[in-house]
N, CA and C atoms as a LAMMPS dump frame, in Angstrom:
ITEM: TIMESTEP
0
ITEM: NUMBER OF ATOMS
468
ITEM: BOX BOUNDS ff ff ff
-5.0000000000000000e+02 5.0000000000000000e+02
-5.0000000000000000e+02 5.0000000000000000e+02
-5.0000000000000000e+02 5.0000000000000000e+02
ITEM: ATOMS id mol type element x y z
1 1 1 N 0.858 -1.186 0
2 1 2 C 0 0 0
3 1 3 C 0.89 1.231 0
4 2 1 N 0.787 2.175 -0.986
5 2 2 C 1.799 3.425 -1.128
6 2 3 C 0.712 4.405 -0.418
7 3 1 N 0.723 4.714 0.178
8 3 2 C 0.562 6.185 0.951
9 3 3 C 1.136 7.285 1.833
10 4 1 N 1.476 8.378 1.263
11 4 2 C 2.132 9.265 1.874
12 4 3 C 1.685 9.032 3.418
13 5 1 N 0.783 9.448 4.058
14 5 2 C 0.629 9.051 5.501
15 5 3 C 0.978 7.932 6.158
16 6 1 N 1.786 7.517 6.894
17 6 2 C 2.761 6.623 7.405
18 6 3 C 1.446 6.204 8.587
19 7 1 N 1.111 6.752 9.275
20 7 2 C 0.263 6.165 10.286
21 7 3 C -1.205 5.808 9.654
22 8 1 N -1.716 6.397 8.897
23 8 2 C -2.808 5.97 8.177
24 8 3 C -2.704 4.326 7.312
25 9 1 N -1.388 4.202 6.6
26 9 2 C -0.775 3.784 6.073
27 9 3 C -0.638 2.411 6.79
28 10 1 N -0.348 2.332 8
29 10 2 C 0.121 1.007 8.903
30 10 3 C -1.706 0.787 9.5
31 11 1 N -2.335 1.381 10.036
32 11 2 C -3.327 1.301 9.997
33 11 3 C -4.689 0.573 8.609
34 12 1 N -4.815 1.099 7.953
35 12 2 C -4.915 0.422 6.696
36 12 3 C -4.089 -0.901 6.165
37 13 1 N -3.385 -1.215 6.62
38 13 2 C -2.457 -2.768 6.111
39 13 3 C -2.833 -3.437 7.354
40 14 1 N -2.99 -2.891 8.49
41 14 2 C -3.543 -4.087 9.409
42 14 3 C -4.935 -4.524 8.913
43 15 1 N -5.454 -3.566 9.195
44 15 2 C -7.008 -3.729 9.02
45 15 3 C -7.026 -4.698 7.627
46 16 1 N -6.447 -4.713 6.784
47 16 2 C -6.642 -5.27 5.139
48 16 3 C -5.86 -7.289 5.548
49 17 1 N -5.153 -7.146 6.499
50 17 2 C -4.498 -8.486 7.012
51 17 3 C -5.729 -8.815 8.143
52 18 1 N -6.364 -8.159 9.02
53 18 2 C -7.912 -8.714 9.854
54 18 3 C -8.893 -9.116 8.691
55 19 1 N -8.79 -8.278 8.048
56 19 2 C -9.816 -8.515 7.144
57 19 3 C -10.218 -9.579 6.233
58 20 1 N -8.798 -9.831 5.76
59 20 2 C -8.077 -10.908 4.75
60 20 3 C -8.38 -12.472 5.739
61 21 1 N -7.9 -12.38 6.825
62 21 2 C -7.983 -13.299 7.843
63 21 3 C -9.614 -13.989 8.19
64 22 1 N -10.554 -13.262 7.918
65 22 2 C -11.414 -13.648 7.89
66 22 3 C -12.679 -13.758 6.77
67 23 1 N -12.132 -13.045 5.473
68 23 2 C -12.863 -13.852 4.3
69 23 3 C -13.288 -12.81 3.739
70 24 1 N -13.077 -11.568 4.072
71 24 2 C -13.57 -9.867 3.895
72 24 3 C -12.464 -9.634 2.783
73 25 1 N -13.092 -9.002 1.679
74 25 2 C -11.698 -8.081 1.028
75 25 3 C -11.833 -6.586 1.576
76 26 1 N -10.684 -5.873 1.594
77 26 2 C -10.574 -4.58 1.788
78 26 3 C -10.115 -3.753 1.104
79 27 1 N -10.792 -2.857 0.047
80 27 2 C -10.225 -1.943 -1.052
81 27 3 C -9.996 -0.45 -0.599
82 28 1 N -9.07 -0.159 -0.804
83 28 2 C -8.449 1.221 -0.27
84 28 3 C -8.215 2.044 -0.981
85 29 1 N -8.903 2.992 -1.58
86 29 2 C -8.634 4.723 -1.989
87 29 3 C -8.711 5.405 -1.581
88 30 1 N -7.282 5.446 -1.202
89 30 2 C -7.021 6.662 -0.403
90 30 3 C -5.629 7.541 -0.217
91 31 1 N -6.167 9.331 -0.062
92 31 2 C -4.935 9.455 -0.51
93 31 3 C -4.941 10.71 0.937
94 32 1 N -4.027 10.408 1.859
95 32 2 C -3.793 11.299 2.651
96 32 3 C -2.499 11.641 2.676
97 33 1 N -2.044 13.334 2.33
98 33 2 C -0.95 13.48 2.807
99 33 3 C -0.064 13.429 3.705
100 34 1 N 1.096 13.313 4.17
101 34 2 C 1.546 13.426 5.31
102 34 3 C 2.188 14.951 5.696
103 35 1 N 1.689 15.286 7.347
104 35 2 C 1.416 16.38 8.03
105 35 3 C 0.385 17.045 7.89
106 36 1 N -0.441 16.164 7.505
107 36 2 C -1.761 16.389 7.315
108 36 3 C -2.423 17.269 9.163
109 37 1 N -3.167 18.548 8.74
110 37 2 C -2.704 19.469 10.173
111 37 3 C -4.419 18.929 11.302
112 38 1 N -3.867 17.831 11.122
113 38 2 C -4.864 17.294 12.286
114 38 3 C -4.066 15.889 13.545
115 39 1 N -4.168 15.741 14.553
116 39 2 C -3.69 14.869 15.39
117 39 3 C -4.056 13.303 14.422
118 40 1 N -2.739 12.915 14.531
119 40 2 C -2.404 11.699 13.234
120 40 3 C -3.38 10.626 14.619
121 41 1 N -3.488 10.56 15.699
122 41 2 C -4.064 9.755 16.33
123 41 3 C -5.277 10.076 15.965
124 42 1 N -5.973 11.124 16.02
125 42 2 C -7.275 11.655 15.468
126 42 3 C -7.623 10.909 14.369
127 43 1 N -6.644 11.116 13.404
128 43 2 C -7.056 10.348 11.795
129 43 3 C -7.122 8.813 11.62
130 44 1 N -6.226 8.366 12.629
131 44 2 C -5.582 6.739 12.493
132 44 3 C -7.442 6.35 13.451
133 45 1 N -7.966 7.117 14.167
134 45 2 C -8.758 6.267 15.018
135 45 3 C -10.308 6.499 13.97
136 46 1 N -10.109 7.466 13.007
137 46 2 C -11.436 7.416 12.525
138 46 3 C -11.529 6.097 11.428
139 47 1 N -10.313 6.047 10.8
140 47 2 C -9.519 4.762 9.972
141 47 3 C -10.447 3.609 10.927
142 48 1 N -9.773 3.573 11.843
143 48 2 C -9.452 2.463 12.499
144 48 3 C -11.163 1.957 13.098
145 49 1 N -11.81 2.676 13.367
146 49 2 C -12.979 2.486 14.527
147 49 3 C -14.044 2.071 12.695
148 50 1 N -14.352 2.924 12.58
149 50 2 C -15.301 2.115 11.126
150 50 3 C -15.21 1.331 10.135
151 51 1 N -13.275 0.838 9.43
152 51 2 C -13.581 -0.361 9.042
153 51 3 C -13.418 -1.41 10.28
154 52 1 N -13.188 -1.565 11.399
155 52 2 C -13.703 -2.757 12.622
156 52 3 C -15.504 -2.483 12.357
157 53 1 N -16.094 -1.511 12.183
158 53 2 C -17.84 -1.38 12.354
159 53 3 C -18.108 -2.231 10.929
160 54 1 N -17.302 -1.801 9.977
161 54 2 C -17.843 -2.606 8.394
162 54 3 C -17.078 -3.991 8.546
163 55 1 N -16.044 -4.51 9.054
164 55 2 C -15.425 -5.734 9.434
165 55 3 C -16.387 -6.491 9.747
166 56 1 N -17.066 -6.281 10.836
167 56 2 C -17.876 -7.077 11.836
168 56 3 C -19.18 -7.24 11.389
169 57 1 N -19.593 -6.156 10.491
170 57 2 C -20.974 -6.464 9.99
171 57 3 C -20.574 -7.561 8.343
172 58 1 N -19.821 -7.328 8.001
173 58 2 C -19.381 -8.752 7.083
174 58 3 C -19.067 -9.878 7.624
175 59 1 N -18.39 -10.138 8.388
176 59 2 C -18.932 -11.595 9.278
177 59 3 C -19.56 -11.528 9.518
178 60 1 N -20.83 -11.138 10.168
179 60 2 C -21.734 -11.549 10.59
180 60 3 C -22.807 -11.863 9.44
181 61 1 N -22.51 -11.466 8.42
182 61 2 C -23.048 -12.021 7.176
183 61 3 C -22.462 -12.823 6.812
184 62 1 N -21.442 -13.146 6.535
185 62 2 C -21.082 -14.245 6.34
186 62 3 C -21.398 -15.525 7.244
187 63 1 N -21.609 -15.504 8.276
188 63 2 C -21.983 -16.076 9.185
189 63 3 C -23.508 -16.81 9
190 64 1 N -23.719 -15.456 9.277
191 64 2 C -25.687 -15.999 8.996
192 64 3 C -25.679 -16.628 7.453
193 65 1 N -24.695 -16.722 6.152
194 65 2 C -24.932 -16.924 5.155
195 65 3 C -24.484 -18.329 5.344
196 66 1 N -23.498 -18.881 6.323
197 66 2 C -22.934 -19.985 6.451
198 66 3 C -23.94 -21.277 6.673
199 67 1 N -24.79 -20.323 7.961
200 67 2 C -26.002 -21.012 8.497
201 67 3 C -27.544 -21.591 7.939
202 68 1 N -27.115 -20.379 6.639
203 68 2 C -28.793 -20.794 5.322
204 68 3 C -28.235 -22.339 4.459
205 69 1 N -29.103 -22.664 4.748
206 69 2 C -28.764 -24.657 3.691
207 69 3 C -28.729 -23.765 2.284
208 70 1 N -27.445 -24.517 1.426
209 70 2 C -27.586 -24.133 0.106
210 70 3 C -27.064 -22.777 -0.424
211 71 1 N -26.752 -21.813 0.768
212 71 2 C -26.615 -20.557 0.103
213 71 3 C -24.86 -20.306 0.405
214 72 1 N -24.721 -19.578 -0.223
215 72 2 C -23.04 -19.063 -0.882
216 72 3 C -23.062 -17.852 -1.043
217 73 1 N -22.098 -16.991 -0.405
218 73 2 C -21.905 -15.858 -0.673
219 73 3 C -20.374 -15.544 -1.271
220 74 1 N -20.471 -14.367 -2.484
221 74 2 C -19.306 -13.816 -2.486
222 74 3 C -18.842 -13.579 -1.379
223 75 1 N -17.532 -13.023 -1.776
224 75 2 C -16.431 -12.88 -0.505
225 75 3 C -16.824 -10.882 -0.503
226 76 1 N -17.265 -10.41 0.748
227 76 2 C -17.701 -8.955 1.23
228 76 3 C -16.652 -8.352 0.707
229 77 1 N -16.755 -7.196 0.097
230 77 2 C -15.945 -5.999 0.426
231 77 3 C -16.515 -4.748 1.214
232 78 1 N -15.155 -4.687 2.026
233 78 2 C -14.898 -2.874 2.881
234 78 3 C -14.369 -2.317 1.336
235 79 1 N -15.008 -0.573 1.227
236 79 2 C -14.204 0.001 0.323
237 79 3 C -14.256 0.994 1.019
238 80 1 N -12.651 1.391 0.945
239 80 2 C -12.587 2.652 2.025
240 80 3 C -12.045 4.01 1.051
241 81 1 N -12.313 4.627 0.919
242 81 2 C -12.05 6.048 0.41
243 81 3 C -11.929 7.244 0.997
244 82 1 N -10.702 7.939 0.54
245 82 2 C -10.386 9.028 1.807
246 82 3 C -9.887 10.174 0.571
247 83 1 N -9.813 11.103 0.763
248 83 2 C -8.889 12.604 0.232
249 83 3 C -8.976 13.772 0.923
250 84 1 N -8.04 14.301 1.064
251 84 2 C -7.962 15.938 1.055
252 84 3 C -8.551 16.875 -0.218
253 85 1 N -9.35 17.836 0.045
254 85 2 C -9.96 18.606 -1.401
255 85 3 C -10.703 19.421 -0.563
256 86 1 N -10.43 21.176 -0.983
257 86 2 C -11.231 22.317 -0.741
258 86 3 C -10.835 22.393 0.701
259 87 1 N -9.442 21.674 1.24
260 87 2 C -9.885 22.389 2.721
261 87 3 C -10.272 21.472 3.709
262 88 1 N -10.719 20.44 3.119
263 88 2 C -11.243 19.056 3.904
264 88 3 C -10.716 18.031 3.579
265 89 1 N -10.958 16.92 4.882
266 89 2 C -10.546 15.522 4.715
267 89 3 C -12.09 14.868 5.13
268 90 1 N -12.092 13.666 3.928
269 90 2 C -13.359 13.128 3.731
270 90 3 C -12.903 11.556 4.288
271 91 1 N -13.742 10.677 5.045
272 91 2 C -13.254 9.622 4.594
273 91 3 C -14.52 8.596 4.822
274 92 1 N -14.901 7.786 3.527
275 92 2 C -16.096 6.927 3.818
276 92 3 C -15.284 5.532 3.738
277 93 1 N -16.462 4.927 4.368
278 93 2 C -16.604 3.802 4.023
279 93 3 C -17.465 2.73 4.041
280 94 1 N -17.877 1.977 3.389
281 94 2 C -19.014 1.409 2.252
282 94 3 C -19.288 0.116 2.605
283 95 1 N -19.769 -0.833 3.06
284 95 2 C -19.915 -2.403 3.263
285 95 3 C -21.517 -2.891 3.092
286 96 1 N -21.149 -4.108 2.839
287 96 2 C -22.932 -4.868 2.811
288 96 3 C -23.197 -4.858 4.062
289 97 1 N -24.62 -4.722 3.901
290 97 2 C -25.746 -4.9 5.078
291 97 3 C -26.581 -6.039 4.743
292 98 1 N -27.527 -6.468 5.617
293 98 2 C -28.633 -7.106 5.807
294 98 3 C -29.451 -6.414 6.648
295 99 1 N -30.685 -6.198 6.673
296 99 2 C -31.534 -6.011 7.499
297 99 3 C -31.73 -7.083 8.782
298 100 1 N -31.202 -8.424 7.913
299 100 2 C -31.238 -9.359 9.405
300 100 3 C -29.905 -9.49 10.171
301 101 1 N -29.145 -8.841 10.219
302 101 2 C -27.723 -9.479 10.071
303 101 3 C -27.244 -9.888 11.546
304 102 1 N -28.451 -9.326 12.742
305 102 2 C -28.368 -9.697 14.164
306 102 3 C -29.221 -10.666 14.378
307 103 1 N -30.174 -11.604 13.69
308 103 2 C -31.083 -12.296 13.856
309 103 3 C -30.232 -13.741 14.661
310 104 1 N -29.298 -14.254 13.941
311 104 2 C -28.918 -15.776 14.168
312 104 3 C -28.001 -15.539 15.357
313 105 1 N -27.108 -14.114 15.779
314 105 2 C -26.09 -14.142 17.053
315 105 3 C -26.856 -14.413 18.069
316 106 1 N -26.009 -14.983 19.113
317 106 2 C -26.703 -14.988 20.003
318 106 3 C -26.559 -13.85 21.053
319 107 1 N -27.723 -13.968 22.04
320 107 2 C -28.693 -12.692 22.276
321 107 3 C -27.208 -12.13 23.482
322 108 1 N -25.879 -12.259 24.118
323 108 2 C -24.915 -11.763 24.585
324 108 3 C -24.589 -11.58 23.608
325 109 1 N -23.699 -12.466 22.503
326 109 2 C -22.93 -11.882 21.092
327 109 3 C -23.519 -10.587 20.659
328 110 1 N -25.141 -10.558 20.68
329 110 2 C -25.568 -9.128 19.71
330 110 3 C -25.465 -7.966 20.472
331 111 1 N -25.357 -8.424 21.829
332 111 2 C -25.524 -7.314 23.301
333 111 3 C -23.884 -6.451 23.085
334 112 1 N -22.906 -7.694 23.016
335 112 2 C -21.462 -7.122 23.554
336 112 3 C -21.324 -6.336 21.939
337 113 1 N -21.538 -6.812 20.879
338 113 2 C -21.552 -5.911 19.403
339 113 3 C -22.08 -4.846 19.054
340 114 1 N -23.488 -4.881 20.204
341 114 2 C -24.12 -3.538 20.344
342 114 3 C -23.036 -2.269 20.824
343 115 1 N -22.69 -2.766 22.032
344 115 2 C -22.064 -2.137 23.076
345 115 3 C -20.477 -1.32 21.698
346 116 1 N -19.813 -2.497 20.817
347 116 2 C -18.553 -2.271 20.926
348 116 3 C -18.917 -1.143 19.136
349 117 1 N -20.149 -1.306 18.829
350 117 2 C -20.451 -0.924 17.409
351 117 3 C -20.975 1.007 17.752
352 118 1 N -21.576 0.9 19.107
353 118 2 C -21.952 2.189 19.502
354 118 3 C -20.357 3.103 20.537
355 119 1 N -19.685 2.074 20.482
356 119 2 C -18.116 2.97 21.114
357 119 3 C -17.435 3.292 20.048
358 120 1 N -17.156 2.469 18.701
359 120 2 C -16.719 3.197 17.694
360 120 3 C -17.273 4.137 17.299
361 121 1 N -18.594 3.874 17.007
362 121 2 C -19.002 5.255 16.213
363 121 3 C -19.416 6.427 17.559
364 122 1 N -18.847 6.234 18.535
365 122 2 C -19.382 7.346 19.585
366 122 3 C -17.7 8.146 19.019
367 123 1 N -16.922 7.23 19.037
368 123 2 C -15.412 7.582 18.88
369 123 3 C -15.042 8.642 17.988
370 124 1 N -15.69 8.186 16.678
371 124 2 C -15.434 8.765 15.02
372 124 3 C -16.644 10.016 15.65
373 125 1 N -18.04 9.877 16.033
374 125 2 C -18.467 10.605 16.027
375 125 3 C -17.956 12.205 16.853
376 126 1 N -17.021 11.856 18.111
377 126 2 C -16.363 12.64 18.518
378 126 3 C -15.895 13.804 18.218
379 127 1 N -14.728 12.492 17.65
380 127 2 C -13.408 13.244 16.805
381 127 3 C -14.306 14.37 15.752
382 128 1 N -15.188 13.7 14.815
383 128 2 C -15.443 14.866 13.854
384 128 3 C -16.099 16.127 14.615
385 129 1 N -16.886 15.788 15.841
386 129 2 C -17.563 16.979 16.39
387 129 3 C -16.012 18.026 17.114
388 130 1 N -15.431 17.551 17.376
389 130 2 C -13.864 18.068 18.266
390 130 3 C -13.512 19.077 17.366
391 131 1 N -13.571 18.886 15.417
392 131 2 C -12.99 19.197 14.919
393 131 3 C -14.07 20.303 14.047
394 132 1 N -15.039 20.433 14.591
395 132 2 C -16.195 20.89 13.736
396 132 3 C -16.449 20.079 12.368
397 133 1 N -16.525 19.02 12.37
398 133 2 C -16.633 18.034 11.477
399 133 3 C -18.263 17.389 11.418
400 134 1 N -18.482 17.204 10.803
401 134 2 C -19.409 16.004 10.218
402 134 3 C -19.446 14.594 10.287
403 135 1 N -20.553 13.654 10.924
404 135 2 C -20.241 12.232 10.825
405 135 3 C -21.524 11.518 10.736
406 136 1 N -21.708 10.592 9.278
407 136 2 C -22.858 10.714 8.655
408 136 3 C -22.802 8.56 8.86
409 137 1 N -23.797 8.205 8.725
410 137 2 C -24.393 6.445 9.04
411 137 3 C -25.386 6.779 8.476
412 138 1 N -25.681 5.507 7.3
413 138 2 C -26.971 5.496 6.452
414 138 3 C -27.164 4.062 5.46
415 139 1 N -28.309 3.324 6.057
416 139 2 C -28.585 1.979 5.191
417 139 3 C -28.955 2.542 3.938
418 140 1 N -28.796 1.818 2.949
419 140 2 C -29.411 1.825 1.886
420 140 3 C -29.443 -0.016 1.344
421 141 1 N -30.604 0.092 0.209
422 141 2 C -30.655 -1.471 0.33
423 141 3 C -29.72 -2.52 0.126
424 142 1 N -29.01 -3.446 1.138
425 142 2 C -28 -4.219 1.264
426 142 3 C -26.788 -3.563 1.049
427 143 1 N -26.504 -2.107 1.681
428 143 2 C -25.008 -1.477 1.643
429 143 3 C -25.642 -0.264 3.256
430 144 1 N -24.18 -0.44 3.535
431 144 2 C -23.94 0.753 4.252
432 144 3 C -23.29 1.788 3.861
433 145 1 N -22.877 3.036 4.45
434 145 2 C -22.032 4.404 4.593
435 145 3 C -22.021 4.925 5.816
436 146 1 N -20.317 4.624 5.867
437 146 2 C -20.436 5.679 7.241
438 146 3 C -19.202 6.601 6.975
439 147 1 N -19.443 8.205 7.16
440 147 2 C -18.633 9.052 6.556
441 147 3 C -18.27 10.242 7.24
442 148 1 N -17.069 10.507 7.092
443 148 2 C -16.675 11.712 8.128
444 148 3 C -16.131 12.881 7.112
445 149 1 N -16.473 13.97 7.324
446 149 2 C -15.958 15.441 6.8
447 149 3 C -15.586 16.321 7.999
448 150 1 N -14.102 16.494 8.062
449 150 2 C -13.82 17.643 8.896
450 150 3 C -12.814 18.923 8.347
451 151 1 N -13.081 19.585 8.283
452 151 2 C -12.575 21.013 7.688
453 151 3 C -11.389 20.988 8.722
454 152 1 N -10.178 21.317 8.042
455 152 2 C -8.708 21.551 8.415
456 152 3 C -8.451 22.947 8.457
457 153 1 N -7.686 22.585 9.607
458 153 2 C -7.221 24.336 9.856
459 153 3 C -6.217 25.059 9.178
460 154 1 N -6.74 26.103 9.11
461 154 2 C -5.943 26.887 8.003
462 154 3 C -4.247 26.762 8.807
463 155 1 N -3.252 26.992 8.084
464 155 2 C -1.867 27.278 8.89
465 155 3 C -1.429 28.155 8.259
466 156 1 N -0.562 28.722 8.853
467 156 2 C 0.141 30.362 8.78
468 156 3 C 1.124 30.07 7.847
């Protein structure tokens, strides 16, 4: 993975080796500079906290797909997309949904996923509010989006 951002950068190759590890592909466009004028922990955790939210909702499809007699699924993709443009850093990212996709866990499994799916996005949601940012979650049929816009500070 070539990306100027070194911490974004190591972040993104883990996540793509979790991912890989469990049957998920992970496609990455993304282009962040480095010294990019925001706390690189700031950036690495918005990375980091929503593809684990799109990770986990692809196993668990895969899962429940394991459990239907007869049925086969492609292998999920995370597609993650990020840039700098106008002043801002954008970064989405995209995965399948199900409407059932908590039906077959069991009723602790869906409790502790609840718990760890509402600390990431409390996380990302944070960071973008910290920064006067934006942080957007939205089904559409059999896909997700979850997306952050935060306006960068001007420097002298």
């Amino acid at each position: 993975l070539a990306l100027e951002n070194v911490v974004v950068a190591a972040v993104l190759e883990s996540k793509m080796r979790q991912c890989a590890e469990v049957g998920v592909s992970l496609v990455a466009h993304v282009s962040i500079p480095e010294g990019l004028p925001l706390d690189e922990l700031d950036v690495a955790s918005i990375f980091f906290n929503l593809i684990d939210n799109a990770r986990y909702a692809c196993e668990v499809l895969l899962a429940n797909t394991d459990t239907d007699a007869g049925k086969t699924m492609a292998q999920p993709q995370i597609a993650v997309r990020s840039w700098v443009q106008a002043g801002q850093l954008f970064v989405g990212v995209d995965n399948p949904s199900s409407a059932n996709t908590g039906k077959r866990l069991r009723r602790r499994e869906r409790a502790r996923q609840r718990q760890t799916y509402e600390l990431a996005t409390s996380i990302v949601r944070a960071i973008a509010e910290r920064h006067q940012g934006v942080f957007e979650s939205h089904d559409t049929k059999g896909s997700h989006t979850a997306s952050v816009l935060i306006p960068l500070p001007q420097t002298a």
